[in-house]
Backbone as a chain_set.jsonl record, in Angstrom:
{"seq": "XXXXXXXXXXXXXXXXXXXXXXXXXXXXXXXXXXXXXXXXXXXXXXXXXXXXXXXXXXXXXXXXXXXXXXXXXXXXXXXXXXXXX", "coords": {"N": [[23.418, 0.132, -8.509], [19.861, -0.394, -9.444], [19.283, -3.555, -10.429], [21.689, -4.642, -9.662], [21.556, -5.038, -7.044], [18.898, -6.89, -7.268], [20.298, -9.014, -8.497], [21.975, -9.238, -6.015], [20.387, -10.076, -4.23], [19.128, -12.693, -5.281], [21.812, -14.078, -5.359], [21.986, -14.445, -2.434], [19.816, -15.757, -1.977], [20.242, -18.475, -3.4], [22.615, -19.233, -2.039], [21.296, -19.452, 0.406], [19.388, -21.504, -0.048], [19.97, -23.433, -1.506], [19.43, -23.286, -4.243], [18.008, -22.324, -7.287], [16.399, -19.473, -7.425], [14.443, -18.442, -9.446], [13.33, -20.887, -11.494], [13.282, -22.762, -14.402], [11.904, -25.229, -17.261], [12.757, -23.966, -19.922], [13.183, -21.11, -21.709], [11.061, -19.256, -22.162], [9.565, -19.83, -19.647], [11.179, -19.353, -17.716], [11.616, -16.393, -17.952], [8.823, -15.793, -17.763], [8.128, -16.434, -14.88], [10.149, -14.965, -13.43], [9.097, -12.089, -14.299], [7.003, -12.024, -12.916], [7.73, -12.626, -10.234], [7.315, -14.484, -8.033], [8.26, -16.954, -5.913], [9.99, -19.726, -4.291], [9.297, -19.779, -0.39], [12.082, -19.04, 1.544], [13.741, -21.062, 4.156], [12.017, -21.67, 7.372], [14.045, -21.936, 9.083], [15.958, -19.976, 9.176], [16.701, -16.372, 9.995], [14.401, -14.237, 10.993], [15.294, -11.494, 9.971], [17.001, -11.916, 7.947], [15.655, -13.221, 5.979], [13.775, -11.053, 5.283], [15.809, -9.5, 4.082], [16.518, -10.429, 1.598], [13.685, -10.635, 0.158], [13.235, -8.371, 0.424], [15.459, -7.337, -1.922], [14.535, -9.013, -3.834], [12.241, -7.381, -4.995], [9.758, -7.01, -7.382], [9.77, -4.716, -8.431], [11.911, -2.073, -9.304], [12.265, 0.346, -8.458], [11.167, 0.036, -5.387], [13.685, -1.188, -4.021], [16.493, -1.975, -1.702], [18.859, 0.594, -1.713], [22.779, 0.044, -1.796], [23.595, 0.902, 0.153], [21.589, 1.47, 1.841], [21.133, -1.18, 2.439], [23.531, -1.964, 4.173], [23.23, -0.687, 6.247], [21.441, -1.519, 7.451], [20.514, -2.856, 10.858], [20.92, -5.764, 11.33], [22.509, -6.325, 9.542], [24.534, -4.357, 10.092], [25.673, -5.405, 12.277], [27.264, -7.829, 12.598], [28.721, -6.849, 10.346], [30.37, -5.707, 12.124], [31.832, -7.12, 13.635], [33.849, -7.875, 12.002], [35.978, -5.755, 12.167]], "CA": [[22.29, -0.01, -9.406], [18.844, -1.513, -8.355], [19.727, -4.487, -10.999], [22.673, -5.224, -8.945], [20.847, -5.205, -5.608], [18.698, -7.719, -7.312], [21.276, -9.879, -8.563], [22.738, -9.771, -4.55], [18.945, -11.004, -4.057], [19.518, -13.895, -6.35], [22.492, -14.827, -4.698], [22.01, -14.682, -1.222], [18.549, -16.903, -1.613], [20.844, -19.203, -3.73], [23.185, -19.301, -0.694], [20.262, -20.0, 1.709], [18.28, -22.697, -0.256], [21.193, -23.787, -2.55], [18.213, -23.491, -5.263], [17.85, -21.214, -7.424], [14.907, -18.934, -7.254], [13.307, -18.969, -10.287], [13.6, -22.546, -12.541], [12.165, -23.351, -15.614], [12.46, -25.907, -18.473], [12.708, -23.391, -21.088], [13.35, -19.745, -21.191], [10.229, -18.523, -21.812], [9.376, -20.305, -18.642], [12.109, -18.163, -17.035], [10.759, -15.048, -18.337], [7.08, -15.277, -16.826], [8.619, -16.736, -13.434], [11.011, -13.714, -13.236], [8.204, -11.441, -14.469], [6.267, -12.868, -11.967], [8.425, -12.832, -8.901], [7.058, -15.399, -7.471], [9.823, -17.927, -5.85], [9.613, -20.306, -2.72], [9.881, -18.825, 0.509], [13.367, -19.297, 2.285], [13.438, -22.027, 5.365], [12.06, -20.646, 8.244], [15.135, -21.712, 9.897], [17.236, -19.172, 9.034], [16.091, -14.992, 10.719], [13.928, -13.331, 9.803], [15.639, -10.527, 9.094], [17.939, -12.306, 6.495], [14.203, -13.203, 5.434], [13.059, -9.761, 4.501], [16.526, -8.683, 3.809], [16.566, -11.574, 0.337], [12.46, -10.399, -0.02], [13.294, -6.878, -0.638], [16.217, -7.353, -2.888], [13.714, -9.498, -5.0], [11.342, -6.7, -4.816], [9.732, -7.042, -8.587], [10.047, -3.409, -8.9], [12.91, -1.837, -8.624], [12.207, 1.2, -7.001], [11.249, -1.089, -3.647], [14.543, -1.983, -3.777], [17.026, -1.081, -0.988], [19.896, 0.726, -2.164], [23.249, -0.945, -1.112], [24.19, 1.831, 1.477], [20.057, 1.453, 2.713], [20.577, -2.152, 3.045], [24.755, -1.717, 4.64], [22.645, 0.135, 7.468], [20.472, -2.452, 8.291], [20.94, -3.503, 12.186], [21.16, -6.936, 10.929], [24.144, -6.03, 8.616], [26.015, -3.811, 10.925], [25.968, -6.256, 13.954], [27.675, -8.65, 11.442], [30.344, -6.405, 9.967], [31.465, -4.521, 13.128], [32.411, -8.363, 14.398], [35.04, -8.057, 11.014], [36.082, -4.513, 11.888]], "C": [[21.284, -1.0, -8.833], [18.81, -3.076, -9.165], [20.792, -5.245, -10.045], [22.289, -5.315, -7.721], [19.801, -6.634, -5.58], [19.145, -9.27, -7.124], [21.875, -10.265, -7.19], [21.384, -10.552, -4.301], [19.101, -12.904, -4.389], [20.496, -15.059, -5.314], [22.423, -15.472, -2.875], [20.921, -15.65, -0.977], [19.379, -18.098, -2.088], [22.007, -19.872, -2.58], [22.425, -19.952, 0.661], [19.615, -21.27, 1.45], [19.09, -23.679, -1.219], [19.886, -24.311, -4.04], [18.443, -21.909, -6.138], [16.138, -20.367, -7.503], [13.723, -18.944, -8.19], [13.896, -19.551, -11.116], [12.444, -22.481, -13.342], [12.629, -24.614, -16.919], [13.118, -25.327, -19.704], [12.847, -21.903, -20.502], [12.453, -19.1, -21.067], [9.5, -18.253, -20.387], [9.726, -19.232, -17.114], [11.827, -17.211, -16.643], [9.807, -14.582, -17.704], [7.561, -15.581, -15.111], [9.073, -15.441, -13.064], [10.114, -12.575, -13.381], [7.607, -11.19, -13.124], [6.569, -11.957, -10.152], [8.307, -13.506, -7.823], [7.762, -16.72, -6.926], [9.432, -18.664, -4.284], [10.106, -19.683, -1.732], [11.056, -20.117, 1.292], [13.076, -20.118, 3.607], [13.006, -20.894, 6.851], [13.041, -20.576, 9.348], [16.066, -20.525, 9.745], [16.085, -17.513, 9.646], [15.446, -14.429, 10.024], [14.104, -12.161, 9.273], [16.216, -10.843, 7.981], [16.705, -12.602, 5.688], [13.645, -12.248, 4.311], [14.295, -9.3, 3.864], [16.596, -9.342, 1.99], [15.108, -11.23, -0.131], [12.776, -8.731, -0.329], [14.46, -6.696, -1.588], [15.711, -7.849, -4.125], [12.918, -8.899, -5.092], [11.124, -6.723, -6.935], [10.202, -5.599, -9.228], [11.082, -2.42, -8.051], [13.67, -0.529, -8.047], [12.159, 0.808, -5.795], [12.115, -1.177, -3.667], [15.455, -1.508, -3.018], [18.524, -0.593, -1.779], [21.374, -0.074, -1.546], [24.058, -0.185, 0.552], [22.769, 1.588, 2.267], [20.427, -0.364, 3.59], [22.616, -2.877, 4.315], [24.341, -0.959, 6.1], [21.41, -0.516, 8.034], [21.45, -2.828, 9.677], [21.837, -4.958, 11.923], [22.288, -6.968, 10.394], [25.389, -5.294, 9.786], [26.483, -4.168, 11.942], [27.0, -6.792, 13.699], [28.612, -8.301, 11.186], [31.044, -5.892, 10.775], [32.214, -6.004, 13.675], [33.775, -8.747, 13.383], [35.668, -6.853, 11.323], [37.057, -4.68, 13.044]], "O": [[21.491, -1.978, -8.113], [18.252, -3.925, -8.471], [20.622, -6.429, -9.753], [23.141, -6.005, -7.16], [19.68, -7.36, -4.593], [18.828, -10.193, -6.374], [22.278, -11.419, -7.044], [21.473, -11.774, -4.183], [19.143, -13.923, -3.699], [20.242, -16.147, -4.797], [22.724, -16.553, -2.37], [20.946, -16.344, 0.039], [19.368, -18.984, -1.234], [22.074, -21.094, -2.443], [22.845, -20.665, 1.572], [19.295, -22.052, 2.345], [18.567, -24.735, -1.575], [19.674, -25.412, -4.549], [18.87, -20.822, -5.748], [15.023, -20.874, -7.623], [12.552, -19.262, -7.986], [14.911, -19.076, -11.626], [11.245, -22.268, -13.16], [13.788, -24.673, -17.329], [13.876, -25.978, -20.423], [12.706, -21.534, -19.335], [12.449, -18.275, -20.153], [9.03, -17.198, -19.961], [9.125, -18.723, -16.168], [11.706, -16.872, -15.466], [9.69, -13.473, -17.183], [7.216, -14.781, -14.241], [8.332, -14.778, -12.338], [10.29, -11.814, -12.43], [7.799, -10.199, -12.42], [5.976, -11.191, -9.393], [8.956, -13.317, -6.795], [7.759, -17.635, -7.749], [8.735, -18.171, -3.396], [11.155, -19.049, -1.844], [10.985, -21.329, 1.497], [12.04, -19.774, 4.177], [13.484, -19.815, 7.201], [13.101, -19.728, 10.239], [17.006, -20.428, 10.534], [14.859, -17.616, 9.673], [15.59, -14.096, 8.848], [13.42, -11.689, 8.365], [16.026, -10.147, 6.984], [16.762, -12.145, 4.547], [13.268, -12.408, 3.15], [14.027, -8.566, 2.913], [16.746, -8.457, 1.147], [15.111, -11.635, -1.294], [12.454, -8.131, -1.355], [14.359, -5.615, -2.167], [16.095, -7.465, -5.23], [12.036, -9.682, -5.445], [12.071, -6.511, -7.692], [10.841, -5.438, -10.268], [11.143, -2.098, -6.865], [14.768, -0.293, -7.542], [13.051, 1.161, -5.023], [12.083, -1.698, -2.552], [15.639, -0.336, -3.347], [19.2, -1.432, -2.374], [21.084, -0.926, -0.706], [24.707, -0.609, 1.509], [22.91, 1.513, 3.487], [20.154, -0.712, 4.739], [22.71, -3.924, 4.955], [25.203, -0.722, 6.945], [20.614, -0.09, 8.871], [22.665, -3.029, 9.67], [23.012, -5.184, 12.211], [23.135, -7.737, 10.849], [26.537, -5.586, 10.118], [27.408, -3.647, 12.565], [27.946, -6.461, 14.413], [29.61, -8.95, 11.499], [32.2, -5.551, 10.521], [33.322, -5.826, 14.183], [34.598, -9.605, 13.7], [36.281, -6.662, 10.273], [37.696, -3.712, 13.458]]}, "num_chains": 1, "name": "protein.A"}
C-alpha cells in the first residue's frame, strides 16, 4: 500500500536525521506540516540515492510513490541485498 511506502519514508529519514520529519507543538500543526510535505532536507553526507530514495517515499501524493517491488529494484537496493544473499 502507498501509505505503507510512506510510513517506510518516515522511517528511513528518522533513521538518517534521528529527527522526525514533520514536528509540531500541537496537532493541528502536524496536520498542515504533513499536508504540506515540506520537511528538512537529509545531510548531504549520506548518497544521494538514499536521498531520492526517502524523497520519493515522502512523495505528497501517493500515486508518485514507488511501489515496494519498484523501489526493491532500485540499483541502490539490490547492490545492498545481494551482499545478504
Amino acid at each position: 500500500y502507498k501509505s505503507d511506502m510512506w510510513s517506510l519514508g518516515i522511517v528511513l529519514y528518522e533513521m538518517c536525521t534521528l529527527k522526525c520529519p514533520f514536528d509540531a507543538s500541537n496537532l493541528h500543526g502536524l496536520v498542515l506540516k504533513i499536508i504540506r510535505g515540506v520537511y528538512q532536507p537529509i545531510s548531504p553526507h549520506f548518497s544521494p540515492p538514499l536521498k531520492a530514495l526517502v524523497a520519493s517515499l515522502l512523495q505528497k501524493d501517493p500515486r508518485k510513490r514507488p511501489s515496494i517491488n519498484e523501489v526493491l529494484a532500485l540499483p541502490y537496493c539490490v547492490a545492498r541485498i545481494s551482499k545478504f544473499l
